[in-house]
Structures are given as structure tokens and as C-alpha cells.
FIKOLZA-1660 file (N, C-alpha, C; in steps of 0.1 Angstrom, whole numbers, plus 5000, padded with zeros to 4 digits):
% residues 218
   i   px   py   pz ch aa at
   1 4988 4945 5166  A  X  N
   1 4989 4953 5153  A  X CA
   1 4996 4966 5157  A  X  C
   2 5002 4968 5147  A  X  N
   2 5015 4985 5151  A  X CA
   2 5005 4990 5135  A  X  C
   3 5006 5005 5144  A  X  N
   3 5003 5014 5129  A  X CA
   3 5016 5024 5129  A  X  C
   4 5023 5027 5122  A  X  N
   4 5035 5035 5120  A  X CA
   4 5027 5047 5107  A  X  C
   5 5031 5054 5114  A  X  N
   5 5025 5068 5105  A  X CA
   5 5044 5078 5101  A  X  C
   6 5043 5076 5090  A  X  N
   6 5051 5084 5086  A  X CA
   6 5057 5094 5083  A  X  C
   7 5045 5103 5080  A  X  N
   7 5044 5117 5079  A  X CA
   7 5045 5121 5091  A  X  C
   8 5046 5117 5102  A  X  N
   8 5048 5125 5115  A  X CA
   8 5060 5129 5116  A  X  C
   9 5069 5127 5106  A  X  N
   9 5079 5133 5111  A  X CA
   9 5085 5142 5096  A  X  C
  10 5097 5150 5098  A  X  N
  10 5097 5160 5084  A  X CA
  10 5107 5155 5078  A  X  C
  11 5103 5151 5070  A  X  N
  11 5116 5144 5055  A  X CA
  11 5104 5145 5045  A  X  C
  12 5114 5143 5031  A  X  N
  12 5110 5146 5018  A  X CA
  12 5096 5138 5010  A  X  C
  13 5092 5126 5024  A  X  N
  13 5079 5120 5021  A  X CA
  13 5071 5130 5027  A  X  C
  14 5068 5140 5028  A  X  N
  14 5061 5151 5030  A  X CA
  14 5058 5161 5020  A  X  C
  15 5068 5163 5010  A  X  N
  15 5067 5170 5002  A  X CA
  15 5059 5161 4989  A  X  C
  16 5062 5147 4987  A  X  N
  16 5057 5143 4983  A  X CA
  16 5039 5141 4981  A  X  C
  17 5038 5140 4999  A  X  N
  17 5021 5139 5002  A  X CA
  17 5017 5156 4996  A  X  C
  18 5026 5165 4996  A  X  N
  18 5016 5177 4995  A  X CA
  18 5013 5183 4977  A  X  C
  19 5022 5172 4971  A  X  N
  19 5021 5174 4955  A  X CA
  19 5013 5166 4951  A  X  C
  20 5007 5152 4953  A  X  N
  20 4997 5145 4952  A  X CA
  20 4981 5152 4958  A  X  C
  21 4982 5160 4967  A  X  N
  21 4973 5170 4973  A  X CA
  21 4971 5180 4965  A  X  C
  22 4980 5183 4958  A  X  N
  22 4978 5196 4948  A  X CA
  22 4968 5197 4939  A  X  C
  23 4959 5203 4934  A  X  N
  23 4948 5200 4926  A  X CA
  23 4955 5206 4913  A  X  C
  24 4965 5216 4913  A  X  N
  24 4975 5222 4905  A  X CA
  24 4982 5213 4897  A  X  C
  25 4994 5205 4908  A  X  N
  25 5002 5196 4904  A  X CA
  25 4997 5185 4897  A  X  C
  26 4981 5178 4906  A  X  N
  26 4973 5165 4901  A  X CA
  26 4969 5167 4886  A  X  C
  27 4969 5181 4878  A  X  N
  27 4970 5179 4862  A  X CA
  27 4980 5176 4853  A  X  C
  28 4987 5170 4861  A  X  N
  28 4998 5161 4851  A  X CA
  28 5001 5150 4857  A  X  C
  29 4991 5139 4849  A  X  N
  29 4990 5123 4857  A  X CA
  29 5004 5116 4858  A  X  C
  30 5015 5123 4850  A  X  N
  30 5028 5113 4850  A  X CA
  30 5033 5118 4863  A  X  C
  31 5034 5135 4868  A  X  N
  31 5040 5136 4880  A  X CA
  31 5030 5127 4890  A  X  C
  32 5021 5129 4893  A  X  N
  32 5013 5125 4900  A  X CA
  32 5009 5108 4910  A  X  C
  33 5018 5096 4892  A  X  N
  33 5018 5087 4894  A  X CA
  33 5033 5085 4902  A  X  C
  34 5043 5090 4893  A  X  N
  34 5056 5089 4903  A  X CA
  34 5058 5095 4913  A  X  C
  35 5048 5108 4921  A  X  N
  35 5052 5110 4938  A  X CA
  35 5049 5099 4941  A  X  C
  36 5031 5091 4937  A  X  N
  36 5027 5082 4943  A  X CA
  36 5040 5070 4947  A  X  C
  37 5047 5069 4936  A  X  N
  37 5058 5059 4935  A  X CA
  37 5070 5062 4942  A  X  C
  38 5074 5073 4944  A  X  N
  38 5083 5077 4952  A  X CA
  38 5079 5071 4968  A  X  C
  39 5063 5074 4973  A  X  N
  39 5058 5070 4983  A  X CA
  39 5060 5060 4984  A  X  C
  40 5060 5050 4972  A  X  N
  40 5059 5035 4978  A  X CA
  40 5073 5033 4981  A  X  C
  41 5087 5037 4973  A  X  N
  41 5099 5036 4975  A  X CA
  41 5101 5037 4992  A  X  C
  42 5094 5050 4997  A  X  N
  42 5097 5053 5008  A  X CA
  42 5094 5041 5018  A  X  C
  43 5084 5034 5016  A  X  N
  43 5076 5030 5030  A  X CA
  43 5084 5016 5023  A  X  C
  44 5088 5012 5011  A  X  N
  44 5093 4999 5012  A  X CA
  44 5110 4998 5015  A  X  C
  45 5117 5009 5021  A  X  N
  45 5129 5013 5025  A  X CA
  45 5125 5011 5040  A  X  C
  46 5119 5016 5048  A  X  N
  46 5109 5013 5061  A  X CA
  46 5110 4999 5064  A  X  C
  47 5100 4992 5055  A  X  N
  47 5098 4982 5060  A  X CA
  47 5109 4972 5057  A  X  C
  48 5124 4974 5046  A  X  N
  48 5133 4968 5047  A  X CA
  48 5140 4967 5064  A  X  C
  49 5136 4975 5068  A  X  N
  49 5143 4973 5086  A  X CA
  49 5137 4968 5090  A  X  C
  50 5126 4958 5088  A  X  N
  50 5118 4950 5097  A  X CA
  50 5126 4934 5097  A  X  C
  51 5133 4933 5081  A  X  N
  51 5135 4919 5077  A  X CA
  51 5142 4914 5083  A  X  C
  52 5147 4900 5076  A  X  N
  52 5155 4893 5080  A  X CA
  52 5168 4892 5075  A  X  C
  53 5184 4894 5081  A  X  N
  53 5193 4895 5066  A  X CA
  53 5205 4882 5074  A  X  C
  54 5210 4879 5063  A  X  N
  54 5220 4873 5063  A  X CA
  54 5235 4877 5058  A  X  C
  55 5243 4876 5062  A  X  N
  55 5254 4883 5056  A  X CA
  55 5264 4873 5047  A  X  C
  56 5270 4873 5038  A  X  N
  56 5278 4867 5026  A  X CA
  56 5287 4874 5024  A  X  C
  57 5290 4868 5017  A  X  N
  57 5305 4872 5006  A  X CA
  57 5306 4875 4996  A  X  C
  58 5308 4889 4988  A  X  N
  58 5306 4891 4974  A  X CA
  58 5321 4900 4968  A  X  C
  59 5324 4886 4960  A  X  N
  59 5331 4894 4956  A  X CA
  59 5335 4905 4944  A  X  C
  60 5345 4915 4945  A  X  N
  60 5345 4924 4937  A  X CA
  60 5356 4921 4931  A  X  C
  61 5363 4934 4919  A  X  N
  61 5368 4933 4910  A  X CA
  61 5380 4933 4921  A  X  C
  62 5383 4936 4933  A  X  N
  62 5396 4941 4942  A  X CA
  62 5397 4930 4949  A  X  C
  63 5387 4923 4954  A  X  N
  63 5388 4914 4967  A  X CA
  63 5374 4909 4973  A  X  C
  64 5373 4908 4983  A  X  N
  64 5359 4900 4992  A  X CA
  64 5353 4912 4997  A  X  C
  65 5336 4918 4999  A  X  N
  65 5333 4921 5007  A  X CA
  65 5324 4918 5012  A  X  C
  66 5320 4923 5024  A  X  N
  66 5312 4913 5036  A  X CA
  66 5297 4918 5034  A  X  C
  67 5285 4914 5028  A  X  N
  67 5272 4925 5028  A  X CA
  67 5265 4915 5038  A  X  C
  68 5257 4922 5040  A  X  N
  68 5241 4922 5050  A  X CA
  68 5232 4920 5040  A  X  C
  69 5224 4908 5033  A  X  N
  69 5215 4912 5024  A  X CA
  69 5202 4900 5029  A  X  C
  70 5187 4907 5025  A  X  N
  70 5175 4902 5032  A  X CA
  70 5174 4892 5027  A  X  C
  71 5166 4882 5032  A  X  N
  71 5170 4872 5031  A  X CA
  71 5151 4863 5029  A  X  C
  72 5142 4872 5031  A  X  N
  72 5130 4871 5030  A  X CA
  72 5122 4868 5019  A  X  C
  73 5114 4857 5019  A  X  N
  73 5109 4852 5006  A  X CA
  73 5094 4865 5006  A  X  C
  74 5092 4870 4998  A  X  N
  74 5080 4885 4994  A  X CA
  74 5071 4880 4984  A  X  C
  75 5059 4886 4992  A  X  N
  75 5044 4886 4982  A  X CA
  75 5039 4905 4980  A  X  C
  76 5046 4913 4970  A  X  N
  76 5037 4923 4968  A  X CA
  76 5021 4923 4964  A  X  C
  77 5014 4931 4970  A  X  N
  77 4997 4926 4963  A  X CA
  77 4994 4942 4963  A  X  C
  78 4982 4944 4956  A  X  N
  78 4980 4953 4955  A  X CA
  78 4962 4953 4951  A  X  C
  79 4954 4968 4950  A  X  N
  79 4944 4965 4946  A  X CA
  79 4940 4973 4936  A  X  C
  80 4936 4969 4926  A  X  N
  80 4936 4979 4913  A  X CA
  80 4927 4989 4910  A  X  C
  81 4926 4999 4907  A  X  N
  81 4939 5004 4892  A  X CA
  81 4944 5012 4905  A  X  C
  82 4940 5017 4916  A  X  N
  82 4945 5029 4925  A  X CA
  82 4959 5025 4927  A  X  C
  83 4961 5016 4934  A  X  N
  83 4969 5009 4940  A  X CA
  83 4985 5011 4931  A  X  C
  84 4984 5007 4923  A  X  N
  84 4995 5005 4907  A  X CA
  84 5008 5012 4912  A  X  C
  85 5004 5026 4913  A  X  N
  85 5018 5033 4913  A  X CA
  85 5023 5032 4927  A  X  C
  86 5017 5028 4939  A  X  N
  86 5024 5028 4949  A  X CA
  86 5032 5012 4945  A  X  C
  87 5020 5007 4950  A  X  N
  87 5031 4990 4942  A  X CA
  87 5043 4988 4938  A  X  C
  88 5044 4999 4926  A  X  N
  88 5056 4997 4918  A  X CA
  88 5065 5002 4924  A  X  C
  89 5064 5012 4928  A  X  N
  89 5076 5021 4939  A  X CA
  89 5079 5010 4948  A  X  C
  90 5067 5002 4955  A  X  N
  90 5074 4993 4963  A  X CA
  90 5086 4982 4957  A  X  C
  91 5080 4975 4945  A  X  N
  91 5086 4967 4938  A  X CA
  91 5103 4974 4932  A  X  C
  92 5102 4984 4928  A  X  N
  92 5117 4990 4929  A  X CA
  92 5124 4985 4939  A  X  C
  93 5119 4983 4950  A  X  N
  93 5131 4979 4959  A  X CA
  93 5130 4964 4965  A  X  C
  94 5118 4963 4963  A  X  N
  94 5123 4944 4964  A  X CA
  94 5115 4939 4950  A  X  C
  95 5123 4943 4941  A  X  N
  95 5122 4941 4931  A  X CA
  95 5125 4919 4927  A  X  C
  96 5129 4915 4937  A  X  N
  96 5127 4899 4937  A  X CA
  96 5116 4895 4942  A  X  C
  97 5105 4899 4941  A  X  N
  97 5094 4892 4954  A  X CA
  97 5087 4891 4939  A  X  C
  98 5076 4880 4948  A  X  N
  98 5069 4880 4937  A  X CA
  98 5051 4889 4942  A  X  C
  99 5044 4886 4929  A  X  N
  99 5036 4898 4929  A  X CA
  99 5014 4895 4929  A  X  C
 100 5011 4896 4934  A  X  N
 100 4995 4895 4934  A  X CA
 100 4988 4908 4934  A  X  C
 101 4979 4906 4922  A  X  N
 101 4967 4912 4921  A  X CA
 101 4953 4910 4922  A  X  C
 102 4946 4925 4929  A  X  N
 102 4933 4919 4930  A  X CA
 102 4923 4928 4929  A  X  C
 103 4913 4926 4920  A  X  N
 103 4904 4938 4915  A  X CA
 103 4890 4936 4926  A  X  C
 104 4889 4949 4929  A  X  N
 104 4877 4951 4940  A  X CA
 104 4863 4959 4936  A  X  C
 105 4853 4950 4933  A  X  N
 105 4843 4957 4929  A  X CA
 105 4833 4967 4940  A  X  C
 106 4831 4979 4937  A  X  N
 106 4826 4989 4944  A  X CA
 106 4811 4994 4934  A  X  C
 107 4802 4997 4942  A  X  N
 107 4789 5004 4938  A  X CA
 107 4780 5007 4944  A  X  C
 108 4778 5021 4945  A  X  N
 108 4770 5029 4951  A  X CA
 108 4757 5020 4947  A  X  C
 109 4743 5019 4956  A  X  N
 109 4727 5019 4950  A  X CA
 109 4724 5022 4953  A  X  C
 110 4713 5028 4952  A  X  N
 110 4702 5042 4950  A  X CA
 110 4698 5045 4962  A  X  C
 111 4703 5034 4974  A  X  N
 111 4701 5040 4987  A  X CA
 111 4710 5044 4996  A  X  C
 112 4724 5050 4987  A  X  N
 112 4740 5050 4988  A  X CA
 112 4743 5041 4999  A  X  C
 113 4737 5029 4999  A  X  N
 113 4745 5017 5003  A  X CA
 113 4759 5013 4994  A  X  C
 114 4766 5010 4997  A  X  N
 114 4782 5006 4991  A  X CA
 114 4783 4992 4990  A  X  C
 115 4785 4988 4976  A  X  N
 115 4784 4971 4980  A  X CA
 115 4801 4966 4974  A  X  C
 116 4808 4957 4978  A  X  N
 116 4822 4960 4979  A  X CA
 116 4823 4940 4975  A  X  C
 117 4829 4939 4965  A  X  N
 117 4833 4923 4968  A  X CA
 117 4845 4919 4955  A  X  C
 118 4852 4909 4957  A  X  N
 118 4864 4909 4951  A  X CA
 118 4858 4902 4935  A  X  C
 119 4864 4907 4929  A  X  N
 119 4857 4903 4917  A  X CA
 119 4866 4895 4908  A  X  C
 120 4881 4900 4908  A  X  N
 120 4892 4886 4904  A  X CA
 120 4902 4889 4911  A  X  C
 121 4914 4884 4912  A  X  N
 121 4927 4880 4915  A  X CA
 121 4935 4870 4910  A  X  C
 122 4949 4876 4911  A  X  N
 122 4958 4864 4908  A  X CA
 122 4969 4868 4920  A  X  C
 123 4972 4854 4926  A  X  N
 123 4981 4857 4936  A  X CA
 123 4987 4839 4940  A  X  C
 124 5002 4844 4937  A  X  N
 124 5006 4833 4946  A  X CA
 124 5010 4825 4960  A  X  C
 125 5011 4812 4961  A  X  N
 125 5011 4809 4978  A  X CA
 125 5019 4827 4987  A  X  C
 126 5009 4828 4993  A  X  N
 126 5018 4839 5002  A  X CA
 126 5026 4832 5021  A  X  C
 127 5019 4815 5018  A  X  N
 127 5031 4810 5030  A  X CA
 127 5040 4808 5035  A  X  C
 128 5044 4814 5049  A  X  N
 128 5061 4817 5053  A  X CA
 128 5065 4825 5043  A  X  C
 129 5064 4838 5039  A  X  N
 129 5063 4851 5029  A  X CA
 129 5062 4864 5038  A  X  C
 130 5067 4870 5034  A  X  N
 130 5063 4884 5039  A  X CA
 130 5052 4891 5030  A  X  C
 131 5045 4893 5036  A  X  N
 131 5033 4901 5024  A  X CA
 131 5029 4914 5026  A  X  C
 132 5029 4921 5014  A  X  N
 132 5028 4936 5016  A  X CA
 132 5017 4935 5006  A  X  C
 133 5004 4945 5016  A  X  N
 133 4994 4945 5004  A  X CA
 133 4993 4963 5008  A  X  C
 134 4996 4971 4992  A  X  N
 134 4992 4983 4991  A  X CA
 134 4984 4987 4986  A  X  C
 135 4978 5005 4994  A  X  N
 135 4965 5008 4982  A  X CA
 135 4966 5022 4988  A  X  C
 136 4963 5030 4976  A  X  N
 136 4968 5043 4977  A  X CA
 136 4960 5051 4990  A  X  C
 137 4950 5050 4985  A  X  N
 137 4939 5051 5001  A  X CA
 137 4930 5045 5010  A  X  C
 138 4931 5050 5020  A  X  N
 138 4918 5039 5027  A  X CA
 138 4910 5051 5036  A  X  C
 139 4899 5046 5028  A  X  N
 139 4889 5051 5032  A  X CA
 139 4874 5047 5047  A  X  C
 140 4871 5038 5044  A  X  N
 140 4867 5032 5056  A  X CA
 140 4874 5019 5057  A  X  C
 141 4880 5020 5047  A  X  N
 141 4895 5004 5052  A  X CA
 141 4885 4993 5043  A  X  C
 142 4877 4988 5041  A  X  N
 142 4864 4977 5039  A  X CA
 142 4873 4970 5025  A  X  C
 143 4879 4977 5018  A  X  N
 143 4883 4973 5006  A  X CA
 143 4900 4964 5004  A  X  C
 144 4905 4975 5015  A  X  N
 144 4915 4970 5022  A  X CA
 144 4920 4956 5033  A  X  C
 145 4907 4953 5037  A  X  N
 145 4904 4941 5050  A  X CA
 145 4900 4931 5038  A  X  C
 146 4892 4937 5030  A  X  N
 146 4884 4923 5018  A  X CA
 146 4896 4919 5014  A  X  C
 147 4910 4927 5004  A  X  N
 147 4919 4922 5001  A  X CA
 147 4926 4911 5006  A  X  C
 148 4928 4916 5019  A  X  N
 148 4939 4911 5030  A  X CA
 148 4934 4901 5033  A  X  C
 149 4919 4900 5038  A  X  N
 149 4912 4884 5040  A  X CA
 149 4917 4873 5027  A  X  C
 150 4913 4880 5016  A  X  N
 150 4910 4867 5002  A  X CA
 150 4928 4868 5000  A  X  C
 151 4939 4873 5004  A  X  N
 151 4951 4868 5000  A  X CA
 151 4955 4859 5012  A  X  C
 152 4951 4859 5023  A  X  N
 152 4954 4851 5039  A  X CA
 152 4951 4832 5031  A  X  C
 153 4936 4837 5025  A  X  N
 153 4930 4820 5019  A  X CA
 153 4946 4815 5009  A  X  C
 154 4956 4822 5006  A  X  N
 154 4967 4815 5000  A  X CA
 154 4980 4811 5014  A  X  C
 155 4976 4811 5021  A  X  N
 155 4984 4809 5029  A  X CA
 155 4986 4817 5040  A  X  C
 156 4995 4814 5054  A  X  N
 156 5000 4821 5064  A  X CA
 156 5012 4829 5062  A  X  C
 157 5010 4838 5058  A  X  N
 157 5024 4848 5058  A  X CA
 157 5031 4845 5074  A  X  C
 158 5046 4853 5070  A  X  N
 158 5050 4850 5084  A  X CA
 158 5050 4864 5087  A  X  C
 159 5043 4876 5079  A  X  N
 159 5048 4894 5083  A  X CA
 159 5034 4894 5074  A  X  C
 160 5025 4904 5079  A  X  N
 160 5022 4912 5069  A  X CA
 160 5021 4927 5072  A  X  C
 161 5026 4935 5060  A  X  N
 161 5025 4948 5060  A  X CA
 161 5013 4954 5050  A  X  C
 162 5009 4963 5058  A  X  N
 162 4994 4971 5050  A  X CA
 162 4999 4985 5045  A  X  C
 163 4998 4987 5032  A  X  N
 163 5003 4999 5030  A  X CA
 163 4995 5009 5022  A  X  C
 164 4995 5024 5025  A  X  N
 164 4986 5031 5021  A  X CA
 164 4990 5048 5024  A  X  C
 165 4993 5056 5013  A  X  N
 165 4995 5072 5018  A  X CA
 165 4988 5076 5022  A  X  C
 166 4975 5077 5020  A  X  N
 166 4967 5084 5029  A  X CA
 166 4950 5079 5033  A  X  C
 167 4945 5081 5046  A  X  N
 167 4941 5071 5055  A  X CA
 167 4929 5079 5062  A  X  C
 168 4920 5079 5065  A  X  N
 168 4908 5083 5073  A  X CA
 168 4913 5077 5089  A  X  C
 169 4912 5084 5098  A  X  N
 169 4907 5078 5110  A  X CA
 169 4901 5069 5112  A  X  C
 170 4885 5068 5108  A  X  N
 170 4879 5058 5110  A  X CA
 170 4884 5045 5104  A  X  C
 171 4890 5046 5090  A  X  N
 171 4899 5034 5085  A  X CA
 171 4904 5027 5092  A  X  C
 172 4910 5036 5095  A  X  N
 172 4929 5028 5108  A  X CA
 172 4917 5019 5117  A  X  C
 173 4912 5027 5122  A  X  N
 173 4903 5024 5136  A  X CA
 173 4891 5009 5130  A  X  C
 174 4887 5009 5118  A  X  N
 174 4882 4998 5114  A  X CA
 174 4887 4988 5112  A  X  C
 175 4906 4990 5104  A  X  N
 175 4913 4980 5101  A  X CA
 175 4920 4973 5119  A  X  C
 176 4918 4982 5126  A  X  N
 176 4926 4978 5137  A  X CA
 176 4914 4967 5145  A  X  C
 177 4901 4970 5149  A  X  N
 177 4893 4961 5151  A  X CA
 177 4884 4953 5137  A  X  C
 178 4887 4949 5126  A  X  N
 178 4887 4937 5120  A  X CA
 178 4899 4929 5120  A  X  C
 179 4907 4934 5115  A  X  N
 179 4918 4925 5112  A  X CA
 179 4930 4924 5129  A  X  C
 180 4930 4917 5132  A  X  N
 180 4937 4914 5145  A  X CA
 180 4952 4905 5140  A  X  C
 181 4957 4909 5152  A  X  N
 181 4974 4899 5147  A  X CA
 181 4984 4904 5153  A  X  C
 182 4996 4898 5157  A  X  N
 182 5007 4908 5163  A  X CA
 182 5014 4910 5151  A  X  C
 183 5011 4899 5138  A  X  N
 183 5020 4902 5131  A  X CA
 183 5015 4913 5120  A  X  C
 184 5006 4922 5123  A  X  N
 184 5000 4928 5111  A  X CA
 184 5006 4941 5113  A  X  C
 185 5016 4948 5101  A  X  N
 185 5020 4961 5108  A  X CA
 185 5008 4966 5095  A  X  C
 186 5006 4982 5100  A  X  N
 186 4997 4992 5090  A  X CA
 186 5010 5006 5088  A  X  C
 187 5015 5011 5076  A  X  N
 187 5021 5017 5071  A  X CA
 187 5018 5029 5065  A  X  C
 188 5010 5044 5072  A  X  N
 188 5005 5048 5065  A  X CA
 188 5012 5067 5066  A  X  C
 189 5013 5075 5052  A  X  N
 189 5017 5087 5053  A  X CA
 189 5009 5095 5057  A  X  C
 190 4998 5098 5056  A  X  N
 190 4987 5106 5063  A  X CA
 190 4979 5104 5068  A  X  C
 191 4971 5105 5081  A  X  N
 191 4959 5104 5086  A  X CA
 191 4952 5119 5083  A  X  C
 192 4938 5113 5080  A  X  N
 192 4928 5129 5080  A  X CA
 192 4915 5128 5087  A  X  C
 193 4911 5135 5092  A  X  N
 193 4902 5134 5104  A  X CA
 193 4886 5131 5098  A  X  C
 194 4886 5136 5083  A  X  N
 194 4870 5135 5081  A  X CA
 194 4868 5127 5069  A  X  C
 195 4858 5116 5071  A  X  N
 195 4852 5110 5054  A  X CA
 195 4835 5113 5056  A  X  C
 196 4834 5117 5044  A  X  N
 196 4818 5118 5042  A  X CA
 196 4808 5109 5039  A  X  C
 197 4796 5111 5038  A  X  N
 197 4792 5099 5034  A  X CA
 197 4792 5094 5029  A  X  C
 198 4798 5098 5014  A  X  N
 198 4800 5088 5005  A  X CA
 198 4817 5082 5001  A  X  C
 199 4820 5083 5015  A  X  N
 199 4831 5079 5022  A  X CA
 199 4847 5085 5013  A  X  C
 200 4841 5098 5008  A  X  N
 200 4853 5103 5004  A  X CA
 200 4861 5108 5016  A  X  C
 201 4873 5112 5015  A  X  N
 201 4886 5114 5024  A  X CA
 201 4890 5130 5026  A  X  C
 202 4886 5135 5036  A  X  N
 202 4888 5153 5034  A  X CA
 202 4899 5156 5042  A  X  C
 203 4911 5159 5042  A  X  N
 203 4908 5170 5028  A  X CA
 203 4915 5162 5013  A  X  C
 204 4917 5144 5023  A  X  N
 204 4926 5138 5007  A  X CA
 204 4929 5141 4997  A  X  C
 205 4923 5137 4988  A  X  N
 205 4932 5141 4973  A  X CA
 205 4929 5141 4962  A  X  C
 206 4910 5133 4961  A  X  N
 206 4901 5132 4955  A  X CA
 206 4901 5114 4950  A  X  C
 207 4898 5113 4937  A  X  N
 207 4898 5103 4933  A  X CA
 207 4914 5095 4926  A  X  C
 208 4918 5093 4930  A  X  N
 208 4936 5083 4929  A  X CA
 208 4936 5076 4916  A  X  C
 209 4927 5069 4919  A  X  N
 209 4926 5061 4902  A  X CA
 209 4921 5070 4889  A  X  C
 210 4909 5073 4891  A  X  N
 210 4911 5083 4879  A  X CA
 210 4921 5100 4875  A  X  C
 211 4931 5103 4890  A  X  N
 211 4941 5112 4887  A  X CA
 211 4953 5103 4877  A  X  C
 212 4952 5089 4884  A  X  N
 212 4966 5083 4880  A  X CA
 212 4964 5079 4865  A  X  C
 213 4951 5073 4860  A  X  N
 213 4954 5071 4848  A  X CA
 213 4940 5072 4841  A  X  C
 214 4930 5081 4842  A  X  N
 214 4920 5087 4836  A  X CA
 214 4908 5087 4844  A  X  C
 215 4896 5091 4835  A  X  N
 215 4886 5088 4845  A  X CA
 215 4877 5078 4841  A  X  C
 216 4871 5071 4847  A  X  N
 216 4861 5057 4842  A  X CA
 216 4851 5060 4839  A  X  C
 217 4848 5055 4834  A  X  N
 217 4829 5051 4826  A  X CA
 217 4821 5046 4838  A  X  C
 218 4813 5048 4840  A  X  N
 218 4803 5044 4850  A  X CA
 218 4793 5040 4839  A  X  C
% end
């Protein structure tokens, strides 16, 4: 498993992570959802250098020219509602792949035990596929590994990519001893050193799904 952290280095996915950080900026869900989206553009430009390409012939209105184009059959997944706006950003750019969803049930109980289990999905064969499953954060990863397990039951990808802006330590460090593989990369724009007990992400960014598109009913 390769973890590639992106924010280590200084380009304009930086500026991005610090407007989604903004508690300022975070009151306007439309900017908010498109940094997220810009994020995904970024890391799905990334992981276009991993592919496979073939080169052809296309011609133009003048003559023949020679392109390089990928050549990889794609499964985007994602986990809902957080997840959404990075997805899409990814899907802008491989905008041919096809696409899987999967809703992850979370709830505290009274003895702030966390109980985590997949509650629906729709996803197609992801065999001999490249699969990219994104989620805006990971927190102790648990939600992230559930996904990635219940889309594996559709098949053997031949790549998979894990993608996520911002990331706990202990996450990385959980996803890296549950999920094993040479072929598993992890894709992430921020690491942060602390989650609390009730496994929020400090100094993250607070709650993702309810900045991106309201807040829920409990």
C-alpha cells in the first residue's frame, strides 16, 4: 500500500484545503461544495498518471494527430452525502467511468460506542476496473475500510485508489493495517495529528456533510 499525501507540497490544492477550513468561508455551502470539487479534480489529475494509455489517431479539421489517451475501464464509488462533492470533481475528469454508491449507517449509544454498518448501495461489477472510492474525511478510517470491503464483494479491481482531503493519523495508520494490497494506493490532502473521542478530526473542518448540504435531523 502507497499513501501519497498531497498537500506536502505548495500548489493551489492548498489554498483550496484552507477555504474549506474556514469557518468564515464554510458559510456559503455553494463555495464550500466546489473547493471540495476542485479537490477531487486535483487528486483525479494525480491519479490519471497512474493509468494505462494507448495512443491513436484523431483526426482534425487540418490533418491526423497522434494522442495518448487512457485506456482504463473505471468504477467511481463514493460514500454518502459527505463524499458527493469530491466524487464529482473526480468524475469531471473521468467523466466515462462508471459510478457506485454507498450509504453508511453511523450511531453513537449511550455508551458513545459507534456502531457503523452499510445500510444500501448500488455499484457495478468493479472486475479488471480501476476503482476509486472517495470520502471527504477519514476519521478512524472504519467507514472507509467498510466501503472498500462491500465494493471488493463485486469483484477484483485491477487498481484501487482511496481518496480523501483530510485524514487523522490514526486513520491512515488503521487503513494501512486493515486493508493490505500492493495494489491499494491512499490519496490524501491533509493529515492532522488529533481525533477525539468522539472521533472528530482537529483541527479538520467540522462536519462535511452538513456544511455541504445542510444539517440532519437526528
Amino acid at each position: 500500500m502507497e499513501i501519497i499525501n498531497l498537500g506536502n507540497g505548495n500548489t493551489v490544492l492548498n489554498r483550496f484545503l484552507s477555504e474549506i477550513r474556514d469557518r468564515n468561508i464554510q458559510k456559503d455551502p455553494l463555495r464550500f461544495r466546489r473547493n471540495l470539487e476542485r479537490i477531487g479534480e486535483i487528486c483525479a489529475y494525480e491519479i490519471s498518471k497512474t493509468l494505462d494509455y494507448t495512443s491513436r489517431d484523431v483526426e482534425t479539421p487540418l490533418g491526423i494527430a497522434r494522442c495518448s489517451v487512457p485506456d482504463d475501464q473505471m468504477v467511481l464509488g463514493t460514500i454518502l452525502r459527505a463524499g458527493l462533492p469530491i466524487h464529482q470533481g473526480i468524475l469531471n475528469y473521468f467523466d466515462r467511468a462508471q459510478n457506485a454508491f454507498i450509504s453508511i449507517y453511523r450511531k453513537y449509544s449511550k455508551d458513545n460506542s459507534l456502531k457503523i454498518m452499510v445500510e444500501s448501495s448500488s455499484s457495478p461489477s468493479i472486475d479488471g476496473k480501476v476503482l476509486i472510492l472517495a470520502d471527504t474525511m477519514v476519521a478512524t478510517g472504519a467507514s472507509l475500510i467498510m466501503a472498500c470491503r462491500h465494493l471488493l464483494e463485486k469483484g477484483t479491481p485491477k487498481q484501487v485508489h482511496l481518496v480523501c482531503a483530510i485524514a487523522s493519523e490514526s486513520g491512515i495508520e488503521n487503513i494501512q493495517k486493515t486493508l493490505s494490497g500492493e495494489n491499494i494506493t491512499v490519496w490524501v490532502c491533509a493529515v492532522d495529528e488529533e481525533l477525539t473521542s468522539k472521533s472528530f478530526i482537529v483541527p479538520g473542518l467540522g462536519d462535511a456533510g452538513d456544511l455541504a448540504f445542510g444539517n440532519k435531523h437526528e
